[in-house]
KOLTI-913803 format. One record per residue (C-alpha): x, y, z; residue in one letter. Coordinates in steps of 0.5 Angstrom, whole numbers, plus 500, padded with zeros to 3 digits. Example, Ala and Ser with C-alpha at 12.3 -4.5 7.8 and 13.67 -1.06 7.14 Angstrom:
% KOLTI-913803
525491516A;527498514S;
***
This chain:
% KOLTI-913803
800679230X;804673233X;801666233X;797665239X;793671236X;792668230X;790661233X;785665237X;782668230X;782660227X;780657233X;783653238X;784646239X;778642237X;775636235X;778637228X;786637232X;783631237X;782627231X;788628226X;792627232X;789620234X;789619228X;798621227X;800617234X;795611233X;799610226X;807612230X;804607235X;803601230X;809602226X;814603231X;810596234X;813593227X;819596227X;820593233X;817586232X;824583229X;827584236X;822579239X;820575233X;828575229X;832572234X;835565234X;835562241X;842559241X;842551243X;845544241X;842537240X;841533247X;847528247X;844524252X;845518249X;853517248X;856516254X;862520253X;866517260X;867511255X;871516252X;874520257X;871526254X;867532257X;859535254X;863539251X;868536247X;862530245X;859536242X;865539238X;865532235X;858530234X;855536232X;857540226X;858547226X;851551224X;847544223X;842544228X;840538230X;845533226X;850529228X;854525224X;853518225X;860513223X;855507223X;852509216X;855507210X;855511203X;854508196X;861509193X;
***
């Protein structure tokens, strides 16, 4: 006796197959939609403060080399400001 025999004595397909297996894919469907989420939610768009304001032709400097000194490494909008005096 071989399977196709076997299933034709159980039943074949039915309403009972039909609803596990919407029921299966339904959840494949949901969790691969989570695990795929930090794709679009997880990245960090790289961008830096504007310098607008500082007019680095004073200074003989480009856009790239005012934003080396202004902005520090990792900071995210953040500029030193020499102005600025710290209690001793």
């Amino acid at each position: 006796m071989h399977l196709d025999d076997v299933l034709r004595v159980l039943g074949e397909f039915g309403y009972y197959q039909r609803t596990r297996l919407l029921l299966l894919c339904g959840f494949s469907i949901i969790s691969a939609w989570h695990a795929l989420n930090m794709v679009f939610v997880g990245a960090e768009p790289r961008f830096h403060c504007a310098l607008d304001d500082v007019n680095g032709t004073w200074y003989k400097l480009n856009q790239s080399e005012l934003k080396e000194l202004l902005i520090p490494e990792d900071a995210k909008c953040f500029r030193y400001n020499p102005n600025v005096t710290y209690p001793a």
